[in-house]
C-alpha positions as CSV (number, residue, x, y, z in Angstrom):
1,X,0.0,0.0,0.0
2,X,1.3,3.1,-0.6
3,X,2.1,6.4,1.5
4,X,-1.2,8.2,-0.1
5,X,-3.3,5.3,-0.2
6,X,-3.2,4.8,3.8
7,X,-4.2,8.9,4.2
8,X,-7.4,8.4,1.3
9,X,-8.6,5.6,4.0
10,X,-7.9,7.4,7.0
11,X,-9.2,10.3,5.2
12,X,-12.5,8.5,4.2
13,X,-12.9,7.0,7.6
14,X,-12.8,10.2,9.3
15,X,-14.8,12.1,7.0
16,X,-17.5,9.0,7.1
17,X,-17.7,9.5,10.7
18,X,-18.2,13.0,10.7
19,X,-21.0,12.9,8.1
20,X,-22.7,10.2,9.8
21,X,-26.4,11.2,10.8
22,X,-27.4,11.0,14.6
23,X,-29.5,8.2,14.8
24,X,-32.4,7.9,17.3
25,X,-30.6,4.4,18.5
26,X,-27.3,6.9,19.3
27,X,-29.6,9.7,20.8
28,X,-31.1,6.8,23.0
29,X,-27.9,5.7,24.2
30,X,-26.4,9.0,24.9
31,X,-29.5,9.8,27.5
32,X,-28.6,6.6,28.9
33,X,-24.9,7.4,29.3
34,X,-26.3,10.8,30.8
35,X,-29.2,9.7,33.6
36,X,-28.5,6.0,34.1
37,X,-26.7,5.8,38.0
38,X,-23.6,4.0,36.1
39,X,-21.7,4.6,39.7
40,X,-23.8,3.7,41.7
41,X,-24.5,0.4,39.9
42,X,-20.8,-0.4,39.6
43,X,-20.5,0.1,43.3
44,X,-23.2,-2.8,44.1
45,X,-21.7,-5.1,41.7
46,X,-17.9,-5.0,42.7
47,X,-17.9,-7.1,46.2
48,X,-19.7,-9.7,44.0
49,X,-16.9,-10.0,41.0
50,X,-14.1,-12.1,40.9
51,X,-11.2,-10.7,41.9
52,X,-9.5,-11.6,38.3
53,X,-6.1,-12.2,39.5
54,X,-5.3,-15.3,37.5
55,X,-6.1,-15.7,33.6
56,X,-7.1,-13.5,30.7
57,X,-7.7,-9.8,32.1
58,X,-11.6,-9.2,33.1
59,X,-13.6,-6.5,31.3
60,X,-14.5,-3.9,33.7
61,X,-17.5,-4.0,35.4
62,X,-19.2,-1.0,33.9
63,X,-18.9,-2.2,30.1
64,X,-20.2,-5.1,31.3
65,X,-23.2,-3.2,32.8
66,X,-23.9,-1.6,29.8
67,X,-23.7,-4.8,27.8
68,X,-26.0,-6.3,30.0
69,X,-28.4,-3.4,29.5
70,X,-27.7,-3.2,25.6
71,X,-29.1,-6.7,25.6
72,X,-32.0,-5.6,27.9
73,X,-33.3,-2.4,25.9
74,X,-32.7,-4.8,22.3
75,X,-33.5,-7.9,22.8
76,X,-30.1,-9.7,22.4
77,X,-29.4,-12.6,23.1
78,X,-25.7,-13.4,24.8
79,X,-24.7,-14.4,21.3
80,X,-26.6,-11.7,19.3
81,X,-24.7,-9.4,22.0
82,X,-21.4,-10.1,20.8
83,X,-22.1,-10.4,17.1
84,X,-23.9,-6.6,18.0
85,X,-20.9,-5.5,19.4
86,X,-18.7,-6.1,16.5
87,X,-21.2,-5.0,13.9
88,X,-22.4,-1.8,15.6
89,X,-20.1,0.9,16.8
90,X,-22.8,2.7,18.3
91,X,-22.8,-0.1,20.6
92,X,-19.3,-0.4,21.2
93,X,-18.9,3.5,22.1
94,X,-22.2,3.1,24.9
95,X,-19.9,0.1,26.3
96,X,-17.0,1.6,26.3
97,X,-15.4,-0.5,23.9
98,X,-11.5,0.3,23.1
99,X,-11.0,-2.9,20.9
100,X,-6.8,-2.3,21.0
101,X,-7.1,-2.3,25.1
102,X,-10.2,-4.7,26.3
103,X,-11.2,-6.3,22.9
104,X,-14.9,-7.6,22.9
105,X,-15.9,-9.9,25.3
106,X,-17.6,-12.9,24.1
107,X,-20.9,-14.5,24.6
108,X,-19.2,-16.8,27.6
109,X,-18.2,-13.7,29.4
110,X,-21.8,-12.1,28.9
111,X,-23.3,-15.1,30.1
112,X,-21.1,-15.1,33.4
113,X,-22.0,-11.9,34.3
114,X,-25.3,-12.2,34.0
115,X,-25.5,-15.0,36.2
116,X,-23.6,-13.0,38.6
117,X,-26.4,-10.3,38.5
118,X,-28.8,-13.3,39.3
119,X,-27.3,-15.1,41.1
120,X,-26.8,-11.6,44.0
121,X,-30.5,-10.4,42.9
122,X,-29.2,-7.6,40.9
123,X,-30.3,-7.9,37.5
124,X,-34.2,-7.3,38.3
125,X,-33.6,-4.6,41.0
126,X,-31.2,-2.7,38.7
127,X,-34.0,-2.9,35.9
128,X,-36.3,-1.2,38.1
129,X,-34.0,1.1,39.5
130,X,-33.3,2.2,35.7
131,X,-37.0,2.3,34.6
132,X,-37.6,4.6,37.8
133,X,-35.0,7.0,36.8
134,X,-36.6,7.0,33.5
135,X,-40.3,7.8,34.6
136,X,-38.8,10.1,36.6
137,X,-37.3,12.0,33.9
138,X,-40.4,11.8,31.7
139,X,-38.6,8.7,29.2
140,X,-40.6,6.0,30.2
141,X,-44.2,5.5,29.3
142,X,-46.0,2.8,30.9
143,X,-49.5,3.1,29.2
144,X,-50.2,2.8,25.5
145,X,-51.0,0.9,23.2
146,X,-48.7,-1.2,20.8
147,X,-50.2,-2.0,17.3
148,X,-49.2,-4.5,14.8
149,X,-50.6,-4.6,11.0
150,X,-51.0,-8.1,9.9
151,X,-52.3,-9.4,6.3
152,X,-54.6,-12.2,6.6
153,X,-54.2,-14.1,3.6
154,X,-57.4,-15.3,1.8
155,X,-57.5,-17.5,-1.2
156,X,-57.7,-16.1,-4.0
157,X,-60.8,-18.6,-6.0
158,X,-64.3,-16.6,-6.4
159,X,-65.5,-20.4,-6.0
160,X,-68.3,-19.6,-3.1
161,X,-71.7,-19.5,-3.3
162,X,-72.5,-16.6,-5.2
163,X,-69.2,-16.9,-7.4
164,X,-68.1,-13.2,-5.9
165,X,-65.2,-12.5,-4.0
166,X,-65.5,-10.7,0.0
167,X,-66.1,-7.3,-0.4
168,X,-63.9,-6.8,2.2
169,X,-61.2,-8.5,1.1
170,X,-58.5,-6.5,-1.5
171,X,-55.2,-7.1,-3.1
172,X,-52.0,-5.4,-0.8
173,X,-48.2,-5.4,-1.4
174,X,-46.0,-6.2,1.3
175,X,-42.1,-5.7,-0.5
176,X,-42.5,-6.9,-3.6
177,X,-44.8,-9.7,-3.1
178,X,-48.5,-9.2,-3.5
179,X,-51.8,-10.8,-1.1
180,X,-54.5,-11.4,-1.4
181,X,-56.2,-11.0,2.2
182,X,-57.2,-8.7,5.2
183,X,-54.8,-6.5,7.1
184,X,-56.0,-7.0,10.7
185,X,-54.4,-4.3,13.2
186,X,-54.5,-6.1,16.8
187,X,-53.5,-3.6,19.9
188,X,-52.3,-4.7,23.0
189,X,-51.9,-2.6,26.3
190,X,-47.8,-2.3,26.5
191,X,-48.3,-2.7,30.0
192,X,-49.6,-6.3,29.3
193,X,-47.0,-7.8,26.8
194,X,-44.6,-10.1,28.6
195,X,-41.1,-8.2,29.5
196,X,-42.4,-4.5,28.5
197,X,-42.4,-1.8,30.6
């Protein structure tokens, strides 16, 4: 590679970053970074890790806080965690990543903390320590509604008894592919659907 080679990628890099738009995923995270008790978490957690004086270096506790929320607030499993952490450097700056100094811990790691959390009653209480900060702030809503479009596919055949298709029944596009069916909306109370707040 040569000497002006290297500076176009660095270049490009840097201008990418720059020119990135502020996502709503990023704004998200950088309330949490800004009401979220990190300390006061961290504090509760350290009499209950390992001490770390043999083997590989531990990740610090507070990335592995965040991780642990990152997979609370999206759904991710210990394995989609990791993969997350590689893919998304949104992610990776909320943890606290430096990928030269701790590298990424790994679905094993996630996994062992978690249980620690459980194991000391944590994981629950720190949930509900969060989601009060975030009512209290006005970030949490805990009434609504949550609805989901679905197509109800029909068959297509005019076959009934008076040869004629359901009035109520049209042609939609989902993509590119076409139905022919009902979209039914069903609502639930957020409040009601398992693991919501």
């Amino acid at each position: 590679m040569g000497k002006h080679e290297g500076m176009n990628q660095l270049s490009l890099m840097t201008g990418f970053e720059r020119g990135t738009k502020r996502t709503a995923k990023q704004q998200f995270l950088e309330e949490m970074l800004a009401v979220v008790p990190w300390d006061a978490l961290v504090a509760l957690v350290t009499p209950h890790a390992p001490a770390g004086l043999t083997g590989r270096p531990r990740h610090p506790i507070l990335m592995l806080l965040r991780i642990h929320f990152l997979q609370q607030w999206f759904s991710l499993s210990d394995e989609a965690v990791e993969d997350a952490l590689h893919d998304v450097q949104v992610y990776r700056a909320f943890a606290g990543i430096d990928l030269w100094a701790t590298g990424i811990p790994d679905a094993t790691t996630v996994v062992r903390f978690r249980h620690l959390l459980e194991a000391h009653g944590m994981a629950t209480g720190f949930l509900a320590t969060i989601n009060a900060v975030l009512e209290a702030k006005g970030l949490l809503l805990r009434r609504g509604t949550a609805v989901d479009a679905t197509i109800v596919a029909a068959p297509s055949s005019t076959k009934n008894r008076t040869g004629a298709r359901d009035p109520e029944i049209h042609q939609t596009r989902k993509g590119n592919q076409w139905f022919f069916g009902m979209k039914a909306h069903i609502g639930t109370d957020v409040g009601s659907v398992p693991g919501s707040v």
